[in-house]
C-alpha positions in Angstrom: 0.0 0.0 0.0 1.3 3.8 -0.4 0.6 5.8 2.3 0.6 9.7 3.1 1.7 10.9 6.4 0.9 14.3 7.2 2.5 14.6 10.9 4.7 17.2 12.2 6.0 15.4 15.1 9.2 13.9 13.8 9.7 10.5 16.4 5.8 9.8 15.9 6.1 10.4 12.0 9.7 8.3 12.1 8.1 5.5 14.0 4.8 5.5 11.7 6.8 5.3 8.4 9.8 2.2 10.2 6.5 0.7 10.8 4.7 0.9 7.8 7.6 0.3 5.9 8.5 -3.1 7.3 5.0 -3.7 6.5 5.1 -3.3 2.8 3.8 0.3 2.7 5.3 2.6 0.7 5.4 5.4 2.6 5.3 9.4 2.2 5.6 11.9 4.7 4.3 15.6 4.9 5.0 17.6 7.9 2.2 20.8 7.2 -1.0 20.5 5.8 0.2 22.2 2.8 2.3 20.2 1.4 0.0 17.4 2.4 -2.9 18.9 0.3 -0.6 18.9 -2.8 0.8 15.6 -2.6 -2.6 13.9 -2.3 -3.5 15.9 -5.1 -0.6 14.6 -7.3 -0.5 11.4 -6.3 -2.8 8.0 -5.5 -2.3 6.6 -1.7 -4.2 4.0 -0.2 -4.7 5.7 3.0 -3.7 8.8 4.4 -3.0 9.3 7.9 -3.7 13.1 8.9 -2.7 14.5 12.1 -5.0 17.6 13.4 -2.3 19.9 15.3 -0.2 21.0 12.5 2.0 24.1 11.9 -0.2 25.7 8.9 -3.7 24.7 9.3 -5.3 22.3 11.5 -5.9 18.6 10.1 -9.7 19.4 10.4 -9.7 22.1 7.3 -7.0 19.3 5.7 -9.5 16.4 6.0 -12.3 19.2 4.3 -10.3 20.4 1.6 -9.2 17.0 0.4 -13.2 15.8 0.2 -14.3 19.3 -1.3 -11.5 18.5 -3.8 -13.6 14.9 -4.2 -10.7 13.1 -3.0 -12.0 9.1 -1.4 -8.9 8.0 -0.3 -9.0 7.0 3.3 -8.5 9.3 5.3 -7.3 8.0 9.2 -7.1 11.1 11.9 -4.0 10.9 14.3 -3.9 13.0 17.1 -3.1 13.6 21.4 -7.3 15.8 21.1 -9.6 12.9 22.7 -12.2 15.2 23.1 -16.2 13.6 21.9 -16.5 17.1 19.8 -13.2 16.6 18.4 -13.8 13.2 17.1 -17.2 13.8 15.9 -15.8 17.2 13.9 -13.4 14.6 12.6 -15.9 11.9 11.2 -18.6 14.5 10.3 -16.0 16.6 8.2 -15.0 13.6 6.3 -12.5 11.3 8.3 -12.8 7.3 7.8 -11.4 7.2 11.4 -10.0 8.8 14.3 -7.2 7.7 16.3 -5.9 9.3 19.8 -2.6 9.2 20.8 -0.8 7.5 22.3 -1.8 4.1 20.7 -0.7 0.7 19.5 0.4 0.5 16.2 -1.5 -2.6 15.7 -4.4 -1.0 16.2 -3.4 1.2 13.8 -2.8 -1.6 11.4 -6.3 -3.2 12.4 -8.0 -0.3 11.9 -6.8 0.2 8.3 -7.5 -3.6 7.5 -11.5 -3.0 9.0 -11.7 0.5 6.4 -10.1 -1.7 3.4 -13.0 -4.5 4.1 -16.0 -1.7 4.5 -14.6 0.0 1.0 -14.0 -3.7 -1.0 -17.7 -4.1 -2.2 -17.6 -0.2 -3.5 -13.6 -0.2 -5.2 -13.8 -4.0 -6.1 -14.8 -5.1 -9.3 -17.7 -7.8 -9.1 -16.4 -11.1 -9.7 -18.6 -14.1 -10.2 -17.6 -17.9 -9.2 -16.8 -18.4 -13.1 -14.2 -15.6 -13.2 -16.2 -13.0 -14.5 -15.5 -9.5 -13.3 -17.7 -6.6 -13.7 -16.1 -2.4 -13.5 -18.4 -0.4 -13.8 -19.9 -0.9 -17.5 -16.7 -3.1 -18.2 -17.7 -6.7 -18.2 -14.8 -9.3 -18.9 -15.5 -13.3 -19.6 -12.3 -15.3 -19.3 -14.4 -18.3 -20.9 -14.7 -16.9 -23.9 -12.1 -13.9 -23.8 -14.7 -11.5 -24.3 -14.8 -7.8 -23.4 -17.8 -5.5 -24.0 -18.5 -1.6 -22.8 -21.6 -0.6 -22.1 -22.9 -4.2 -23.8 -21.0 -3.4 -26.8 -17.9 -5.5 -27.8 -14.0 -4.4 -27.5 -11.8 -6.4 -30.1 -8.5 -6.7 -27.8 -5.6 -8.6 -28.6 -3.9 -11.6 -26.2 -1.6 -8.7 -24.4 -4.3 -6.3 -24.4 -6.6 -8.4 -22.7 -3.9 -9.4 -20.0 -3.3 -6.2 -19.0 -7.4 -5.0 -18.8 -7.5 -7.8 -16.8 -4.8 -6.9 -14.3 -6.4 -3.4 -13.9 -10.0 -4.9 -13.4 -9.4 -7.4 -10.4 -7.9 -4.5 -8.6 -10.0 -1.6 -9.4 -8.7 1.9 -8.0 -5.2 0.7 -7.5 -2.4 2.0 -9.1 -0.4 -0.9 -10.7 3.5 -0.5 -11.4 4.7 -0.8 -15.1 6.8 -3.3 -13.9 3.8 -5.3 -11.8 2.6 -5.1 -15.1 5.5 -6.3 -17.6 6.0 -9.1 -15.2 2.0 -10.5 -15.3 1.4 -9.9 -18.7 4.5 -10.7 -20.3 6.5 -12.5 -17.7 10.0 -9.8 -17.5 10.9 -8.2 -15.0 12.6 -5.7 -16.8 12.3 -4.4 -20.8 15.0 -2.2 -21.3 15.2 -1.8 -25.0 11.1 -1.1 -25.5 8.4 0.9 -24.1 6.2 -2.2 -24.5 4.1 -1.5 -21.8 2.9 2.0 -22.7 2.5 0.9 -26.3 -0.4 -1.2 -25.3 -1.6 1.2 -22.5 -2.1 3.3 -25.1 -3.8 1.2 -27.7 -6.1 -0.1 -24.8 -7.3 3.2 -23.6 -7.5 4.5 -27.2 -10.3 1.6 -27.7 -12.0 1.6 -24.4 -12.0 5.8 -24.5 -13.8 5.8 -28.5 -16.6 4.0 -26.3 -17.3 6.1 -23.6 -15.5 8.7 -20.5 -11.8 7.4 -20.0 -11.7 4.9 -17.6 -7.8 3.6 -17.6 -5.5 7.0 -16.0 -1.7 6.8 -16.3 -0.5 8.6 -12.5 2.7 9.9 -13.6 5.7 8.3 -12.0 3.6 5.7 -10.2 1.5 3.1 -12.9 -1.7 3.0 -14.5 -4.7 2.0 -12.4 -8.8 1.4 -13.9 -11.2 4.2 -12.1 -13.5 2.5 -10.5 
């Protein structure tokens, strides 16, 4: 998972990001609300974990800003205020959570596992027992190797098909150009070619002539499938 840490107190921010790290995160930290309001606007995290006492602006107006902008990543609240109208501003004003410190970071970890079950149905892509996986008005039938928009059919090739595939079980999430080269065509590395954004770009060039783009290239990061 990538994760955004917006925390001006440098041992609780170091401690968060060793943690996370050794976890598997990859991990990003912020320590104003600033420059946490234009990294979540530049880039795709899982989660982000906002603290409310910074040096700027108050993690309160963060938290508003980022939903006013129509941002849904997760957004976890981290902070010493215990206080019932503290935590209720937090969840009212869009917060997934709210956290008082000190804590365990297992809870934290437990907490972000319980908001990453309660968003699956929503972010997921609807598979059925026979493999099929609904996005949106993507449906995709590895029986037949079929893809149709909107009930009309998308003539993909082998390649094509992998990597629509890849995006759809794992709607929302940014996958690596090299997460992809390694599914799709089994390197780890392709040093000579831009293979991958070759066929990224035929693929969105024929989903795109069928309807609003659905497949967004974050700079720097992958390609992920809206959901």
């Amino acid at each position: 998972m990538r994760i955004l840490i917006i925390e001006d107190e440098i041992e609780l921010a170091g401690a968060l990001h060793r943690g996370l790290t050794q976890e598997g995160c990859k991990v990003t930290l912020a320590t104003d609300g600033s420059t946490g309001l234009e990294l979540a606007a530049s880039l795709a995290f899982d989660f982000i974990l906002l603290d409310v006492n910074l040096p700027d602006m108050d993690g309160f107006e963060v938290c508003a800003r980022l939903r006013e902008q129509g941002s849904t990543m997760p957004i976890i609240m981290v902070t010493a205020r215990d206080e019932i109208a503290d935590r209720i501003r937090g969840l009212k004003g869009g917060a997934d959570d709210y956290l008082t410190k000190p804590f365990a970071f297992e809870e934290l970890l437990a907490r972000m596992d319980a908001i990453k079950r309660r968003m699956a149905p929503s972010q997921g892509g609807k598979v059925q027992p026979d493999g099929r996986i609904t996005v949106g008005d993507l449906h995709f039938d590895p029986r037949t190797m079929t893809l149709t928009r909107a009930g009309t059919p998308v003539q993909l090739t082998v390649k094509e098909m992998g990597v629509l595939r890849l995006l759809m079980e794992s709607p929302g999430t940014v996958i690596s150009r090299t997460e992809i080269l390694r599914a799709v065509w089994g390197m780890e590395d392709d040093p000579l070619t831009n293979i991958v954004e070759v066929y990224l770009s035929r693929l969105r060039r024929k989903l795109h002539a069928l309807g609003p783009p659905v497949v967004e290239n974050v700079r720097g990061f992958g390609y992920r499938l809206i959901a």
